[in-house]
Backbone as CSV, one residue per row, in Angstrom:
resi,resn,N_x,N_y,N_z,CA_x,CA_y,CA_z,C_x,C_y,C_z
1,UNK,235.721,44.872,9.855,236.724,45.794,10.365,236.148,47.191,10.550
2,UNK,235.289,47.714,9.662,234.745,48.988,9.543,233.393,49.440,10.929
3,UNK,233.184,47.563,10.988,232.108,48.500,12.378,233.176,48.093,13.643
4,UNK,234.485,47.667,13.310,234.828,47.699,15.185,235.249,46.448,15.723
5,UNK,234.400,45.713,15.314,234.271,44.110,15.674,235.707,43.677,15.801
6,UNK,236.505,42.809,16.855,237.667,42.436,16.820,237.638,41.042,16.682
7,UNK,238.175,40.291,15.773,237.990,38.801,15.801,240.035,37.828,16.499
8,UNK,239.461,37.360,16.927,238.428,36.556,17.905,237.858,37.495,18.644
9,UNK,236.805,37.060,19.514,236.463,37.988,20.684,237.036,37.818,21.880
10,UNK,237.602,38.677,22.622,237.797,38.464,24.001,237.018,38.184,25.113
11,UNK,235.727,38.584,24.846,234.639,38.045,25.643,234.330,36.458,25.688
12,UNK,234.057,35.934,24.553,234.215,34.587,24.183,235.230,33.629,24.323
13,UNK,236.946,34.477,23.836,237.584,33.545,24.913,237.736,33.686,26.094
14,UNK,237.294,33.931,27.196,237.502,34.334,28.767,236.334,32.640,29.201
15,UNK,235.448,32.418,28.178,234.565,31.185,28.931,235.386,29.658,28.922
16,UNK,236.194,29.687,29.947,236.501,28.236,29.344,235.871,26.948,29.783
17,UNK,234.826,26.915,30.979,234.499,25.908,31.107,232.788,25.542,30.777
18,UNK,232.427,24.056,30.828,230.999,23.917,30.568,229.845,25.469,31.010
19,UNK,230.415,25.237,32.131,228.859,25.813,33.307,228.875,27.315,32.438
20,UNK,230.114,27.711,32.522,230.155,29.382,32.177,229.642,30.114,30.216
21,UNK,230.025,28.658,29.713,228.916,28.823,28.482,227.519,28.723,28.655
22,UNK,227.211,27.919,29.273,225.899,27.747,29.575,225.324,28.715,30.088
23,UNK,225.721,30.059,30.935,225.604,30.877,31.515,225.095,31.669,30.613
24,UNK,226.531,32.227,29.402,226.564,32.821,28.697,225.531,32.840,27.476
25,UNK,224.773,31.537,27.208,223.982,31.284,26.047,222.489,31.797,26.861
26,UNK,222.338,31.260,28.579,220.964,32.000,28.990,221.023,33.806,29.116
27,UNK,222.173,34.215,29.122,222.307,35.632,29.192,221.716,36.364,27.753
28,UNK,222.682,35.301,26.729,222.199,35.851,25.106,220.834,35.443,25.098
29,UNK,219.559,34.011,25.364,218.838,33.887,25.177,217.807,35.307,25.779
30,UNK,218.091,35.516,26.871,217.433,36.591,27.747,217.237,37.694,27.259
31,UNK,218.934,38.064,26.556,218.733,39.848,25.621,217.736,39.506,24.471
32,UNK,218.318,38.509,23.833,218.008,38.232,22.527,216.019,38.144,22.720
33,UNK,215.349,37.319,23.508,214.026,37.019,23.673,213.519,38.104,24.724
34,UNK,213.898,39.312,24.700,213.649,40.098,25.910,212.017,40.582,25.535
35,UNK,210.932,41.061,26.114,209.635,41.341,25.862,208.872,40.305,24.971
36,UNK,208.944,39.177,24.758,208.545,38.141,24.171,207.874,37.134,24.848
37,UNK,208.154,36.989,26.082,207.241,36.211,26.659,207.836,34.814,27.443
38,UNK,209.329,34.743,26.790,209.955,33.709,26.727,210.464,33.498,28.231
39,UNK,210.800,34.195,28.553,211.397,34.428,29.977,211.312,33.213,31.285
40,UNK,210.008,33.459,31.765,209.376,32.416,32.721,209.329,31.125,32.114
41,UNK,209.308,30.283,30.670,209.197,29.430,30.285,210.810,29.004,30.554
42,UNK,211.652,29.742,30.177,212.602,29.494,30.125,213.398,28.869,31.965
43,UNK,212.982,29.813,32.792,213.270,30.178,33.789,212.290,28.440,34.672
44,UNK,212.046,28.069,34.432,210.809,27.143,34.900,211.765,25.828,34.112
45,UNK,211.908,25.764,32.398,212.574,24.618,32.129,214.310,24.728,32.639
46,UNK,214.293,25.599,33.551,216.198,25.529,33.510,216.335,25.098,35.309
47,UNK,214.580,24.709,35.621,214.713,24.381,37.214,215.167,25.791,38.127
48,UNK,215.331,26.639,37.864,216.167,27.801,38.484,215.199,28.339,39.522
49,UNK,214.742,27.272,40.408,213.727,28.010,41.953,213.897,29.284,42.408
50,UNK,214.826,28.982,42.527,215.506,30.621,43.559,215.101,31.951,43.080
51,UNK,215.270,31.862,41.541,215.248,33.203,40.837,213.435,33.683,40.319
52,UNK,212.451,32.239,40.387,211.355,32.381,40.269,210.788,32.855,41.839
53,UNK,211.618,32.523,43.204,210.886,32.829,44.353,211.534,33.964,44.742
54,UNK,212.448,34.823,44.015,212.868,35.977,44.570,211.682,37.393,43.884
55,UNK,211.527,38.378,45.275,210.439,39.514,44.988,211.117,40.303,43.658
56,UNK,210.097,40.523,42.806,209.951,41.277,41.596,210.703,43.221,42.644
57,UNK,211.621,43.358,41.586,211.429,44.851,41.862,211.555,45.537,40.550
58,UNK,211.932,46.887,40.881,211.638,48.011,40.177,212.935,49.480,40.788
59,UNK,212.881,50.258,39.908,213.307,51.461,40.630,213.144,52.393,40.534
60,UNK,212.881,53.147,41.130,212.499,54.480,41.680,213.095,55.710,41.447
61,UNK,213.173,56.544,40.481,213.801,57.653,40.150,213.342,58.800,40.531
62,UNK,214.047,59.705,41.574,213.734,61.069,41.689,214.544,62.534,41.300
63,UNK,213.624,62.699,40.409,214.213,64.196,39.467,214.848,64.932,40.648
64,UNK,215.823,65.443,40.210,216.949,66.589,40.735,217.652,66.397,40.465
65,UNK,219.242,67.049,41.207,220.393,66.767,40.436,221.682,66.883,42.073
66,UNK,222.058,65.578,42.123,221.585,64.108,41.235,220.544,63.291,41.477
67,UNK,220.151,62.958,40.448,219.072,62.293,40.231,219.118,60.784,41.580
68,UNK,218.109,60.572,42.459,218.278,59.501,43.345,217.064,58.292,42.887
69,UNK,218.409,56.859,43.074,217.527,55.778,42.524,217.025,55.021,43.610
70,UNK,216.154,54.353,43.920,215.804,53.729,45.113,215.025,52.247,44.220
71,UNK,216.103,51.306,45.161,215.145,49.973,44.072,213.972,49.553,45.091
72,UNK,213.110,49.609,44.814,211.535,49.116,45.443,211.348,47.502,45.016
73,UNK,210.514,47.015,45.916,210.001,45.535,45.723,208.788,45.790,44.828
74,UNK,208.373,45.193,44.634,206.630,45.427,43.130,206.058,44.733,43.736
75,UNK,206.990,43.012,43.554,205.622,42.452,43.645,206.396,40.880,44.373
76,UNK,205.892,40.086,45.803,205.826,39.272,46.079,205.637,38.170,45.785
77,UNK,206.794,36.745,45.187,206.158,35.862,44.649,205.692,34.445,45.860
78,UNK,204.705,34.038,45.558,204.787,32.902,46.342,204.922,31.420,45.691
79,UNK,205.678,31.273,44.957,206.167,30.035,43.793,206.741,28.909,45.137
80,UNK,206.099,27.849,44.926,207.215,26.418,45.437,207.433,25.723,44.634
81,UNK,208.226,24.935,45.047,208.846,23.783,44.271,208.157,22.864,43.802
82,UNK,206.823,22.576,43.860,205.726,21.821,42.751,205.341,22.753,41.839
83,UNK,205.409,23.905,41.557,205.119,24.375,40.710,206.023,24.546,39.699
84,UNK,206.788,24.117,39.571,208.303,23.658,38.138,207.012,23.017,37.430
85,UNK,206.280,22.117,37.648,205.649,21.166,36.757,203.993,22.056,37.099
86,UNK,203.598,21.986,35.485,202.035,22.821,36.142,201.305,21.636,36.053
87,UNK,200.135,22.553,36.286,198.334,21.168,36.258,198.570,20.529,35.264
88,UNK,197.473,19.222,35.225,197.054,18.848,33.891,196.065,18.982,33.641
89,UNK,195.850,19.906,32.521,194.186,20.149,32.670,193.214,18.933,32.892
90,UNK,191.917,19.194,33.519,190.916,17.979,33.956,190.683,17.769,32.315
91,UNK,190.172,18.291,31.263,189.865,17.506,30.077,190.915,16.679,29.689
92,UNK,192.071,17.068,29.749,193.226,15.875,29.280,193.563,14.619,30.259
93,UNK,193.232,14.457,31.775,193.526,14.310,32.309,192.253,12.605,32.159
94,UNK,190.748,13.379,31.940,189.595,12.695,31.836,190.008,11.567,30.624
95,UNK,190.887,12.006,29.558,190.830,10.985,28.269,191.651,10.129,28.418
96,UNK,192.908,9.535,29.031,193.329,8.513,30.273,193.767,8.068,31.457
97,UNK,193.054,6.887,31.649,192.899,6.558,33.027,193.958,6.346,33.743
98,UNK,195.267,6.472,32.984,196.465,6.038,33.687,197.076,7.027,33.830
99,UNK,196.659,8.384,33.262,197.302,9.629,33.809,196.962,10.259,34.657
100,UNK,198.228,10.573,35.525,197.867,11.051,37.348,198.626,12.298,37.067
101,UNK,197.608,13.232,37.928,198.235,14.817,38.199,199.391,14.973,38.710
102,UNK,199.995,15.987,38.293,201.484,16.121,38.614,201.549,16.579,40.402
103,UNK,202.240,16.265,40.901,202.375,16.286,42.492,202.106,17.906,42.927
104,UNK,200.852,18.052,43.755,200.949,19.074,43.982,199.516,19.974,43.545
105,UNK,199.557,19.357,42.712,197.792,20.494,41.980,197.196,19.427,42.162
């Protein structure tokens, strides 16, 4: 009670169906694992193409008043859709004969 917190939450009940929890748990995974590394692993096992082939940006702040933001592109990805699944490395690949490279590498 003393820090605020209202129980139940209203945020939490507003999700009522599958998809929109699911939403909600990659949003918390995202804050929660933010500068960790986790990100692209995550983003790669959830199949989510679109968001791995969209350009990296950034934004652009110029001092004065008011301050003007300009969002810039960084960086161009060129990701396809064989790349969800990576290589197998040639040493693992050499120790059996019945394992075939994933489509694409």
């Amino acid at each position: 009670n003393r820090a605020g917190i209202l129980i139940p939450d209203s945020y939490l009940e507003s999700i009522t169906d599958k998809q929109e929890f699911r939403e909600f748990i990659k949003n918390e995974r995202r804050i929660e694992l933010c500068f960790e590394g986790h990100r692209f692993y995550d983003i790669r096992r959830w199949k989510e193409i679109d968001v791995m082939k969209s350009p990296v940006t950034g934004v652009s702040i110029t001092q004065g008043f008011p301050a003007k933001y300009e969002y810039i592109v960084i960086e161009t990805r060129d990701f396809k859709d064989h790349m969800i699944y990576g290589p197998i490395p040639y040493t693992e690949a050499l120790k059996y004969d019945e394992l075939v490279q994933n489509s694409g590498w």
